[in-house]
C-alpha positions in Angstrom: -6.5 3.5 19.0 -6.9 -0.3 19.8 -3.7 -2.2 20.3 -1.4 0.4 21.7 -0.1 -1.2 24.8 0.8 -4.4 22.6 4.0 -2.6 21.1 6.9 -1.2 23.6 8.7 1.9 23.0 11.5 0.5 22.3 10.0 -2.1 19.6 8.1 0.9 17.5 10.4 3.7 17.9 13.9 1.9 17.2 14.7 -0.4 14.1 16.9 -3.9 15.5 20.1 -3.9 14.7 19.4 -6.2 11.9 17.0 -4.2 10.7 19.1 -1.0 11.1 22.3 -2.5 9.3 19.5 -3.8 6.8 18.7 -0.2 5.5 22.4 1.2 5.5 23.6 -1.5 3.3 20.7 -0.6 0.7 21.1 2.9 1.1 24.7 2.6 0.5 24.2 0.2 -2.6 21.4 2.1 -4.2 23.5 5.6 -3.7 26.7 4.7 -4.5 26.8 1.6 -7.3 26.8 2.7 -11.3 24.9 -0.2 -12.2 21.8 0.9 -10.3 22.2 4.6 -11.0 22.8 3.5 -14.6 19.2 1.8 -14.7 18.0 4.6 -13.0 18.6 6.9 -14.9 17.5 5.0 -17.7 13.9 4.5 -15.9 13.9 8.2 -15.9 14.0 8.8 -19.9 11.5 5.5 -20.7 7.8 6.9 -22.1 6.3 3.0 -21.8 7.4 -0.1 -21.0 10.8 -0.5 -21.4 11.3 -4.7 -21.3 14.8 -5.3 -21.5 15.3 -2.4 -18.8 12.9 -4.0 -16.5 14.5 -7.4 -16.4 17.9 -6.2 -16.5 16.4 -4.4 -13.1 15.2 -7.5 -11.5 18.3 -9.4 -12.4 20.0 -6.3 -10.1 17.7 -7.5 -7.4 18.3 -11.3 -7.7 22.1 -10.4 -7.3 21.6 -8.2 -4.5 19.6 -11.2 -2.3 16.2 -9.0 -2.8 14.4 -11.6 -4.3 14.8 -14.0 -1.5 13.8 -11.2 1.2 11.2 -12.2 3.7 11.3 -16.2 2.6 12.1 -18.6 5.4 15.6 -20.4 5.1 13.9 -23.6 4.8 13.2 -22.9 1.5 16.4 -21.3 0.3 15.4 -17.8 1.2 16.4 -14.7 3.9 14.1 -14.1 6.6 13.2 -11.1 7.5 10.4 -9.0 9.2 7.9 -6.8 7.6 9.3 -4.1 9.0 12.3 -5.2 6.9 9.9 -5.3 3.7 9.3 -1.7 4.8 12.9 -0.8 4.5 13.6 -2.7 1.1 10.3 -1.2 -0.5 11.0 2.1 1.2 14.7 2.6 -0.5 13.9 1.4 -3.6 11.0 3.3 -4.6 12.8 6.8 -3.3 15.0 5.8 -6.4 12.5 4.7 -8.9 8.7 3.7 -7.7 7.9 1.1 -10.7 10.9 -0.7 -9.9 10.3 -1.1 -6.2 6.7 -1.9 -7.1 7.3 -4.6 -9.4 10.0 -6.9 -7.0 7.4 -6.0 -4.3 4.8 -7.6 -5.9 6.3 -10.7 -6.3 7.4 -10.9 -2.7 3.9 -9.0 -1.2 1.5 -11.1 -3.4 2.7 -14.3 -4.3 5.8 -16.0 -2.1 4.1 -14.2 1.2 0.1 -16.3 0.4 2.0 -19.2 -0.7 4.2 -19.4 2.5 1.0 -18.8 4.5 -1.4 -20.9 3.1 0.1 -23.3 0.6 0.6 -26.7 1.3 4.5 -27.9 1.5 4.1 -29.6 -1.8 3.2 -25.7 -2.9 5.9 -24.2 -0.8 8.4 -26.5 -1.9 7.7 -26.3 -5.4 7.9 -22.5 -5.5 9.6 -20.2 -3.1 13.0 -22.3 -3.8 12.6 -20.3 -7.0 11.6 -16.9 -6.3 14.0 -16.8 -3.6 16.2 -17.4 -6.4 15.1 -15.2 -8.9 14.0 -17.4 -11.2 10.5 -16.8 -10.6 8.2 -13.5 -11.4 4.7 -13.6 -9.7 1.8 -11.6 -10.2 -1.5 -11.6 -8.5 -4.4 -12.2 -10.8 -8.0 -9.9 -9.0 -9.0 -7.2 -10.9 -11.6 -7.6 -13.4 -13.8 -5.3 -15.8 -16.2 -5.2 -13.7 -14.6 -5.9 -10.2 -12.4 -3.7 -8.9 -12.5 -2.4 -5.2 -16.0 -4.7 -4.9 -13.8 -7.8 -5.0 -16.9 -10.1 -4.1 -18.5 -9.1 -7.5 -15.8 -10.9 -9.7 -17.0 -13.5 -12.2 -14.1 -15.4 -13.1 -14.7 -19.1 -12.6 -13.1 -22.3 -11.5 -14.5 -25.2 -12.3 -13.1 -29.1 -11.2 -12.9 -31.5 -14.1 -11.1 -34.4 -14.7 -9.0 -34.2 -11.5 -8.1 -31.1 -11.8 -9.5 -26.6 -11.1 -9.9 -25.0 -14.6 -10.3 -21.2 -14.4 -11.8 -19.1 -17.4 -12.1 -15.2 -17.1 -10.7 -12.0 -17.6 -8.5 -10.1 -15.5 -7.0 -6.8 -15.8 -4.5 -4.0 -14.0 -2.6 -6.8 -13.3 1.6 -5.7 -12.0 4.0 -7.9 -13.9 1.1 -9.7 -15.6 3.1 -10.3 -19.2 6.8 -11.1 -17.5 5.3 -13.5 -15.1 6.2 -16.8 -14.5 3.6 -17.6 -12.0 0.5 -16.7 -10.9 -2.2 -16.3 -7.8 -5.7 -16.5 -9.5 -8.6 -15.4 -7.4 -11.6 -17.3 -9.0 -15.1 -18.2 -8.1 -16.0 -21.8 -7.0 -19.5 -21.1 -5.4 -22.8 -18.9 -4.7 -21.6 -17.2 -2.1 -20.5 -13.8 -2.8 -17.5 -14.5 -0.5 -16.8 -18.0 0.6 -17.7 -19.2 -2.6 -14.0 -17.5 -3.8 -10.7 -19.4 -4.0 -7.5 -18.4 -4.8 -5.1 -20.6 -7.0 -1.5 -21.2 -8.2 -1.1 -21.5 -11.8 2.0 -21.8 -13.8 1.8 -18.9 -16.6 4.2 -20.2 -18.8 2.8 -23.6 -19.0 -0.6 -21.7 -19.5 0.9 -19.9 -22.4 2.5 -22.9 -23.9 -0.7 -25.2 -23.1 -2.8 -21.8 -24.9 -5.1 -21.7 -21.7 -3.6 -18.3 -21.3 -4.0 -14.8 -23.4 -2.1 -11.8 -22.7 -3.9 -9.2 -24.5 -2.0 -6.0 -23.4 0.2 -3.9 -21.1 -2.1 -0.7 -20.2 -0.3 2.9 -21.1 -0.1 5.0 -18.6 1.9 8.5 -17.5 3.9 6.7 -15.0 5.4 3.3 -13.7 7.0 2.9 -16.8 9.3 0.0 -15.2 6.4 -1.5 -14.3 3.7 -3.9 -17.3 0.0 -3.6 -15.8 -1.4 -6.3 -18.2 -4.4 -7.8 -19.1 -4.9 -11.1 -19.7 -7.8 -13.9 -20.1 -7.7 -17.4 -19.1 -8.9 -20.1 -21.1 -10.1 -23.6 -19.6 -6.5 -22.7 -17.7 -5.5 -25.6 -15.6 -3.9 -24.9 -12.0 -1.7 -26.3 -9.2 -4.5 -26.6 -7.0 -5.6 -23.7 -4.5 -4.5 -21.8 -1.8 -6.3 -23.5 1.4 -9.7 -26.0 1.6 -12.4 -25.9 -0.7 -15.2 -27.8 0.9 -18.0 -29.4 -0.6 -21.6 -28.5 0.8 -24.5 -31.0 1.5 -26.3 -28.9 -1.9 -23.2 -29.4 -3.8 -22.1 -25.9 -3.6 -18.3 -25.9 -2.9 -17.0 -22.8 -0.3 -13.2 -21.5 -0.1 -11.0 -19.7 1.8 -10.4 -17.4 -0.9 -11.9 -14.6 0.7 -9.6 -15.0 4.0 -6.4 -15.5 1.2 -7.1 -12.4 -0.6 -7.6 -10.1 2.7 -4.1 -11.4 4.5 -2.6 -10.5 1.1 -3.9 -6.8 0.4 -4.2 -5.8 3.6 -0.8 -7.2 4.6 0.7 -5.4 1.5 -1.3 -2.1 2.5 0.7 -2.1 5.8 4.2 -2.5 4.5 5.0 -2.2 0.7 2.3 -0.3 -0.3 2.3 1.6 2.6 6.7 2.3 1.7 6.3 2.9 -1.8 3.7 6.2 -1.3 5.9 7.2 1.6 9.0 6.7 -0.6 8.1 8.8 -3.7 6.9 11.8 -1.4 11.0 11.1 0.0 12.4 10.2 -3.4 10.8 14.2 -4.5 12.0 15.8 -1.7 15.3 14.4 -1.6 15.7 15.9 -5.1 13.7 19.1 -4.5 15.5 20.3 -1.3 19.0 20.2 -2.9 17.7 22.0 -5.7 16.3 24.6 -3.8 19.3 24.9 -1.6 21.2 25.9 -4.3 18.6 28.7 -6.0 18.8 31.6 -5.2 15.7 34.4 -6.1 15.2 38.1 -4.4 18.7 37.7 -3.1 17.7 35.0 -0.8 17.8 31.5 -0.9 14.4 29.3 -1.9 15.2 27.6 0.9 15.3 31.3 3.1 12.4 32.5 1.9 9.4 31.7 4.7 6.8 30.1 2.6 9.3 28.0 1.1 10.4 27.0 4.3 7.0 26.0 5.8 6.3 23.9 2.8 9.2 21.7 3.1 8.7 21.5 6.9 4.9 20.3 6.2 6.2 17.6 3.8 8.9 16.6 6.4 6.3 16.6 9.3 3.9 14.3 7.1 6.8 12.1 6.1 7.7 11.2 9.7 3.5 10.3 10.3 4.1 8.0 7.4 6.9 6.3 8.6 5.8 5.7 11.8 2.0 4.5 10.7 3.6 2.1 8.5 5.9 0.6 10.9 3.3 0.4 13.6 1.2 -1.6 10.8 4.1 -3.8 10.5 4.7 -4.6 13.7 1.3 -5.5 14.4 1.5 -7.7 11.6 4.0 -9.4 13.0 3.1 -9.7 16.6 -0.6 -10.5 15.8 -0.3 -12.9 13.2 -0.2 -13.0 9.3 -2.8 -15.3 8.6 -5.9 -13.3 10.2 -5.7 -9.7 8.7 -8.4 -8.5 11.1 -6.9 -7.8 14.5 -4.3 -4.9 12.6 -6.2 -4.2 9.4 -7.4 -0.8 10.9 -3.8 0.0 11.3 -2.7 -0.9 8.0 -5.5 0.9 6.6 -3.9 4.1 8.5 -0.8 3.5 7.0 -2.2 2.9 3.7 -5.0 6.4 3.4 -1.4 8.6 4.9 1.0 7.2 2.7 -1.1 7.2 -0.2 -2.4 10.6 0.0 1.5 11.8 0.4 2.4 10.3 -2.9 0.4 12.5 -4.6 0.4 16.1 -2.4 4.0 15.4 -1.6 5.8 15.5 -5.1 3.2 18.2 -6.3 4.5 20.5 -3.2 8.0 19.7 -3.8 7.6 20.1 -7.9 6.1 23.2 -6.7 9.0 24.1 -4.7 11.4 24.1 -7.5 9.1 26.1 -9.9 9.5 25.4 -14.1 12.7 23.0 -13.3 9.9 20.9 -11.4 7.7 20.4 -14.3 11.0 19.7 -16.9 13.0 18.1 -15.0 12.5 14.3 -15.0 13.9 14.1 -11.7 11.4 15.2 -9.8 8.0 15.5 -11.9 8.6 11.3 -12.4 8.3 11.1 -9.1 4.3 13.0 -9.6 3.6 11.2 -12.5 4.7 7.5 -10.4 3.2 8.8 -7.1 -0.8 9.2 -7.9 -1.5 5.6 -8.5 -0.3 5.1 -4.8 -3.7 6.0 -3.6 -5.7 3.9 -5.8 -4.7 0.4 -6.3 -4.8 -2.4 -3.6 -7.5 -0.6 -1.9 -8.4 3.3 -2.6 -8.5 5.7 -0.3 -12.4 5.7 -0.1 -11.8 2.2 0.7 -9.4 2.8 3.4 -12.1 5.4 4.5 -14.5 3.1 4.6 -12.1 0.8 7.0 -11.4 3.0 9.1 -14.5 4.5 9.6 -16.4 1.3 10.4 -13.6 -0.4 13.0 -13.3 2.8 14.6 -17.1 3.1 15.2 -17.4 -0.3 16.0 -14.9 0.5 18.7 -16.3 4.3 19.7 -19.7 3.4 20.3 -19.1 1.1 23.3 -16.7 3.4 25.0 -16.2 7.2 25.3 -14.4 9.1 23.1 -10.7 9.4 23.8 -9.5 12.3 20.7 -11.2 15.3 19.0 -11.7 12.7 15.8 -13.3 10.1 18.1 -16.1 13.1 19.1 -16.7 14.0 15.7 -17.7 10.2 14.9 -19.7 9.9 17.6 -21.8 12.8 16.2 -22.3 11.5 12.5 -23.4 8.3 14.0 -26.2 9.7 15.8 -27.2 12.6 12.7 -26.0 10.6 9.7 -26.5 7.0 10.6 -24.5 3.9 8.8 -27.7 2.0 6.8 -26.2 -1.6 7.2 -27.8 -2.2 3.9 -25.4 0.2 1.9 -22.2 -0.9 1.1 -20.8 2.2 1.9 -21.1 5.3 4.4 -22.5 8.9 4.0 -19.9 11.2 2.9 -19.4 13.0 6.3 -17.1 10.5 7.6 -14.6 10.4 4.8 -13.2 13.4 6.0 -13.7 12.0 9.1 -11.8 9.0 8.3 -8.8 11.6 7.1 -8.8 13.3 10.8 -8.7 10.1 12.3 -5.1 8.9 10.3 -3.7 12.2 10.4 -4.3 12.1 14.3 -3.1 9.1 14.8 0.1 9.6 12.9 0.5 12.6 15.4 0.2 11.0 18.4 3.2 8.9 17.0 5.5 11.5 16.7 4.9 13.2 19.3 5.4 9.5 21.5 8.6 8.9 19.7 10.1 12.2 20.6 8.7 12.2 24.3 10.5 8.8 23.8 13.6 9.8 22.4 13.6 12.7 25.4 13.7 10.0 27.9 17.0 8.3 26.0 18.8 11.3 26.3 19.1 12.2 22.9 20.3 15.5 22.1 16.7 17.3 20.2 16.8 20.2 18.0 14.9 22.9 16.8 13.8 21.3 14.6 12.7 18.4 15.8 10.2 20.6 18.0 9.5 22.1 14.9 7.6 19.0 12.8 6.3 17.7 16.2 4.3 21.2 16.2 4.2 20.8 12.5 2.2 17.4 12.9 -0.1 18.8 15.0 -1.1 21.7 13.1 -1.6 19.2 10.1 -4.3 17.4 12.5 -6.0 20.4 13.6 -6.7 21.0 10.2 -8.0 17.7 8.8 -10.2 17.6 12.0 -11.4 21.0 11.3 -12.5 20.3 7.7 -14.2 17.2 9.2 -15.7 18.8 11.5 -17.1 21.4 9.2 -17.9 19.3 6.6 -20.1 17.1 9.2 -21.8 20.5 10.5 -22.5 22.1 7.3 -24.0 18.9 5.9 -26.1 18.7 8.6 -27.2 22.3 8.2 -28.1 22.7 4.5 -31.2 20.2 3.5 -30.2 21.1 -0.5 -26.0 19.5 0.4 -27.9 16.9 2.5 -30.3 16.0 -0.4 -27.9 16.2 -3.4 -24.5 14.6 -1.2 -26.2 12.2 0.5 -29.2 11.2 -1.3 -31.5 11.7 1.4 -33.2 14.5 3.1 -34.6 12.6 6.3 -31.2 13.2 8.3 -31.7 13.7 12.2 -31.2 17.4 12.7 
């Protein structure tokens, strides 16, 4: 995988001490303080959106600092790394997933584009506040007919009288009716991506001024700390954009929208994202394994009982990958650059497809582990009901297939293959090759795609404990145990890839019905 020497042992495989102290004070807090359990708890029993509940929870985080995490102190804030968004995302959502999405977003989606690519007049105007917790931000993409083809949305900005006007719909949009502020990503231009520019605008101006609709909150089974909103904009006026909008010899204008929009999801896709699936697959198993340590069936202990035991240590072993992929996206982040998403958006994408996935296999196992208390008890089915969004928004995981799929064959193909993955690419490109005019790829190297995160996330833990060998550190069982674990869970995604590749290629009916052609190489 590209990038590897770039991150020291000791830099991927060991939190700072900053970082380290960082996680035990919010562990501690979010364990031990009434106030939070109390809101907890109360997240647990809420069917929809529960308003009062959710500000009451966001008021929690402006008192704890949260809200000022990962904001220069320039502008009133506490800096911190993404690893460190990792962390705060991470033991959040292991408590409640909607609440840890909803402070994310704010931080992820709007202070994070604005201190990247907003002027100082922008930066000055608004981080001072959401550092302070008098801000909510939301980030306005999504449309009716643009979802994961983001260079399809029609919503337009148009410059009159001094000033960007934006009229559209948008929808599926995290703390869309309780914001205060708003990224709007908007069309300026022709062209299906420079012509896109993403702009502030002040919601509750909007609202006041009547440029601004909110015209629901979705229901949904889960997240139900958490409005997804729709809303249409009307003639809205903005604060200007994020970056240059340049004016064309035709009179076309072009923005840096599409460069905006990709440091933004891809940078969330690597750390809070990336936390959040992690973090209900460890919120579920938290609950799950003291439950089972306590029932007892055929005289023996869930937790005895072999089965049992091998589904918890699978769920263990893919919680480790997780961890690790995420904070080597992190890191790379950080040690690349923020700006330019390119250079570690393969290893965000990693992070992302992993920790999606586990949000929604890892509570099922672990509800599955604790029988009929797993499906009545809120504790732990609220975590399956949150956890199966994880893997659809801010990129899907046939998007993340699609990611990693191309930058690994753009990489492959000019060098040999280095893993059993790396092979198997090699041979859909020459029997199933990529049509550059499609926008996406046949269907043999999604699974593909799978083999190639869950390998990577292997040869992670199997580093850190060669690395943690070399320290000295006392190992136990096991430890051996989820490194062998981790491998056994790669040998198995490569071996449905590899299947799925070969038995494609071996059936003209599959080929012809899967992949709409019947002229593949045989």
């Amino acid at each position: 995988m590209q990038h590897r020497r770039e991150l020291a042992p000791e830099l991927l495989f060991r939190l700072t001490e900053e970082e380290a102290l960082f996680q035990q004070e919010l562990r501690d807090r979010f364990s031990e303080d009434p106030v939070f359990q109390d809101i907890i708890e109360r997240a647990r029993e809420a069917t929809a959106f529960n308003r009062d509940l959710y500000h009451e929870a966001f008021q929690y985080f402006r008192r704890c600092g949260l809200t000022a995490y990962g904001i220069p102190e320039a502008y009133d804030g506490w800096p911190g790394t993404s690893r460190g968004a990792i962390i705060a995302a991470e033991e959040t959502c292991r408590h409640d997933p909607s609440i840890g999405l909803s402070q994310g977003a704010t931080t992820s989606l709007v202070a994070t584009p604005i201190l990247l690519f907003g002027t100082e007049e922008q930066k000055r105007t608004w981080l001072p506040k959401i550092a302070a917790g008098e801000v909510i931000g939301c980030y306005c993409q999504t449309e009716p007919d643009a979802g994961s083809d983001v260079a399809s949305l029609k919503a337009e900005a148009i410059f009159r009288d001094g000033r960007w006007r934006i009229n559209g719909e948008k929808i599926f949009i995290t703390n869309g009716s309780e914001a205060h502020l708003g990224l709007v990503v908007a069309r300026i231009g022709p062209d299906r991506y420079r012509g896109l520019a993403v702009f502030i605008v002040d919601l509750e101006h909007a609202k006041l001024a009547g440029e601004l609709t909110i015209l629901r909150n979705e229901k949904k089974p889960g997240l139900h700390l958490s409005p997804t909103t729709a809303m249409r904009f009307d003639d809205c006026g903005t604060d200007g954009p994020l970056g240059a909008i340049r004016e064309l010899p035709d009179g076309t204008r072009t923005g840096e929208g599409w460069k905006v929009l990709n440091a933004t999801l891809v940078g969330s896709r690597a750390t809070v994202i990336a936390a959040q699936g992690r973090a209900v697959a460890l919120g579920a198993f938290d609950v799950a394994r003291s439950y089972a340590d306590m029932r007892t069936q055929f005289s023996l202990r869930i937790t005895e009982m072999p089965q049992q035991r091998a589904r918890i240590l699978r769920v263990e072993a893919a919680l480790e990958m997780g961890r690790l992929l995420s904070w080597q996206a992190a890191l790379l982040r950080d040690t690349l650059g923020r700006e330019d998403s390119r250079p570690w958006q393969l290893e965000a994408s990693l992070a992302k497809l992993w920790n999606g996935e586990l949000a929604e296999w890892g509570p099922s196992e672990m509800l599955q582990l604790c029988g009929g208390v797993g499906y009545t008890d809120a504790k732990i089915f609220k975590f399956w009901q949150d956890g199966r969004i994880v893997k659809i928004y801010e990129g899907t995981s046939d998007v993340q297939c699609l990611i990693i799929a191309r930058e690994m064959l753009l990489s492959v193909l000019s060098r040999d293959p280095a893993t059993v993955s790396e092979e198997l690419l090699i041979e859909a490109a020459h029997t199933f090759p990529p049509d550059p005019a499609r926008a996406t790829l046949p269907s043999v190297y999604f699974p593909i795609a799978h083999a190639l995160a869950v390998e990577e996330g292997n040869r992670l833990v199997r580093e850190e404990h060669m690395f943690r060998k070399r320290c000295g550190e006392t190992l136990t069982e096991r430890d051996d145990a989820i490194v062998a674990m981790t491998s056994l869970l790669a040998r198995e995604r490569i071996l449905a890839a590899r299947e799925t590749l070969r038995h494609t290629r071996r059936t003209p009916a599959l080929r012809t019905v899967v992949e709409g052609a019947d002229d593949i190489v045989p």
